[in-house]
N, C-alpha and C positions, 0 to 999 in steps of 0.2 A: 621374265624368266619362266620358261615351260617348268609347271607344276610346282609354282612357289606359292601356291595357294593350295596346295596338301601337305604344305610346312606343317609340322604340327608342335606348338610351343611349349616345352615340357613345364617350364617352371609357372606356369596358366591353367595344370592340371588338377582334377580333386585334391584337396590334401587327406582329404579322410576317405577311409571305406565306406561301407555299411554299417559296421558297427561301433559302437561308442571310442572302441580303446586300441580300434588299428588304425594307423599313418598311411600314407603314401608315401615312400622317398624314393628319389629318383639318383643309381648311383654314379658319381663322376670318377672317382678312382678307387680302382679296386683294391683289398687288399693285398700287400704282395710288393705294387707299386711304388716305382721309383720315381716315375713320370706324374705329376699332378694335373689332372686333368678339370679343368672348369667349365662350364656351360655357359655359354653366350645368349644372352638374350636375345642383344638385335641379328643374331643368322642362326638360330633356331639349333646351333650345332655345338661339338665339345671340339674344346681348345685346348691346346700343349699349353698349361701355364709357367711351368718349370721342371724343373729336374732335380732330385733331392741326391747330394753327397752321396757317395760310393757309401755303401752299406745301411744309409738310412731306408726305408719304407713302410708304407704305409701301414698299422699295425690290425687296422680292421678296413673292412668298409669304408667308405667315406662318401656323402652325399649330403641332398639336400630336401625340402619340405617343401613342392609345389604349391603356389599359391597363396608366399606367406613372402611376410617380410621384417629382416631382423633391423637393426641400430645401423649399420654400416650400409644399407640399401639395398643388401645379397635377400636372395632366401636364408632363412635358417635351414645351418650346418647342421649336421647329423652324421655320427659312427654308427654304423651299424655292427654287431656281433651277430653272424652267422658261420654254419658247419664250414662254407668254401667259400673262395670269395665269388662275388657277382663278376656281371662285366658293366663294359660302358656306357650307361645308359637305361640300364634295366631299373624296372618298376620294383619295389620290394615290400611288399604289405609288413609294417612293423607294429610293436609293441615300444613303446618309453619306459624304459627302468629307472631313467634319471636327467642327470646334467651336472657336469664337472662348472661350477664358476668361475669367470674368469675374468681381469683386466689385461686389457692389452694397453701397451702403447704405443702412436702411432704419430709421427708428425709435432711433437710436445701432448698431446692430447690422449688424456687416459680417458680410454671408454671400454664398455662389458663388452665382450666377445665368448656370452656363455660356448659349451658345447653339451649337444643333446647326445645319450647314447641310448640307441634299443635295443630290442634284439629281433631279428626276424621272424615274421608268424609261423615259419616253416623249419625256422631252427629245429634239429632233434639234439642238440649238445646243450643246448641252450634254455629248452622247453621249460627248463625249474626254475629261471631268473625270473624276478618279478618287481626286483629294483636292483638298484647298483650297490644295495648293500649286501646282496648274497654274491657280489663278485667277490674276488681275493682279493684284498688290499693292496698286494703290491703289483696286481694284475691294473686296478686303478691307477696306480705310481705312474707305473712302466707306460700307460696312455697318457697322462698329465706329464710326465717327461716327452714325450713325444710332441705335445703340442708347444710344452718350451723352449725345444732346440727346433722344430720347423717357423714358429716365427724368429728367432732369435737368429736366425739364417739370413731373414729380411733386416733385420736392425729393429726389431718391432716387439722389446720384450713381451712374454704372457706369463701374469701369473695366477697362479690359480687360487682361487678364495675360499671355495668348500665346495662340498658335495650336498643334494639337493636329489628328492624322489622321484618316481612318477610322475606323480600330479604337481610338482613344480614343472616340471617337464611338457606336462600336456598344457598349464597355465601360460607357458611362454611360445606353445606353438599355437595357439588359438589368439593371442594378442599377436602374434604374427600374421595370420590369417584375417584379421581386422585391419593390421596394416596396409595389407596388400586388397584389400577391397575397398578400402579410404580412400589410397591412391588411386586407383583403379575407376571410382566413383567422380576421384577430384579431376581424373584427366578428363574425363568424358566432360565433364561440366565446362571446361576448360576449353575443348575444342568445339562443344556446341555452342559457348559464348561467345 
């Protein structure tokens, strides 16, 4: 295939900046959206994954943490709060304010499906958040609702177990980031054996 070797595979990208306490997330549906859109590893591109009910969408950002990897075998998920939304695909240098905890169920099997939220380095609505506890509580609600009528849509209860800071936040995207270089290590090993 002419120029499938200037693919360029987003979720294989930095996950960090330069400095200690900015992210890299990469976003797949933007605010606004009704269409959920997910990133394909093996064609390097984003996919229509579903369509959300007449009137639901998306309440922030919504993406993911190149170069990590959550319980389920995705990158870890990630809301972003920013001024506007992004679009498909865009790089977004973030801050962690937090993470909503979560069980889902899926198949008989209850496993974590935390979610991360941050807020954009570039926010100016946003620039005084510095966890999820200077958001408005029912501003958290109205998000934690959100996530239990869009899996609840699949057959895939989520419930949420508590709220969690920053630095819980940044502890679960760095054990992500350890996942995804385990694997990463263990294929290679894998194929050179």
């Amino acid at each position: 295939m002419p120029g499938a070797s200037a693919v360029c595979n987003l979720a294989s990208l930095q996950p960090r900046c330069d400095d200690d306490e900015t992210w890299n997330v990469i976003i797949e549906t933007p605010k606004g959206s009704r269409n959920k859109y997910s990133y394909d590893l093996h064609s390097s591109l984003f996919k229509l994954k579903k369509v959300l009910p007449l009137g639901n969408v998306f309440p922030f950002d919504f993406g993911f943490v190149p170069s990590t990897l959550a319980d389920d075998g995705d990158p870890l998920d990630v809301l972003v709060l920013m001024d506007a939304p992004a679009f498909t695909g865009c790089l977004v240098p973030v801050r962690f304010i937090g993470v909503i905890e979560a069980r889902q169920d899926e198949g008989g099997e209850k496993r974590r499906n935390d979610r991360l939220i941050a807020i954009s380095t570039e926010s100016h609505n946003q620039r005084h958040v510095r966890t999820i506890k200077d958001l408005d509580d029912h501003e958290v609600e109205e998000i934690e609702h959100f996530f239990i009528s869009y899996h609840q849509l699949e057959g895939k209860p989520f419930k949420p177990l508590g709220r969690r800071g920053p630095k819980h936040a940044e502890r679960l995207a760095k054990e992500g980031m350890e996942r995804f270089f385990d694997q990463l290590q263990a294929s290679a090993l894998e194929r050179a054996g």
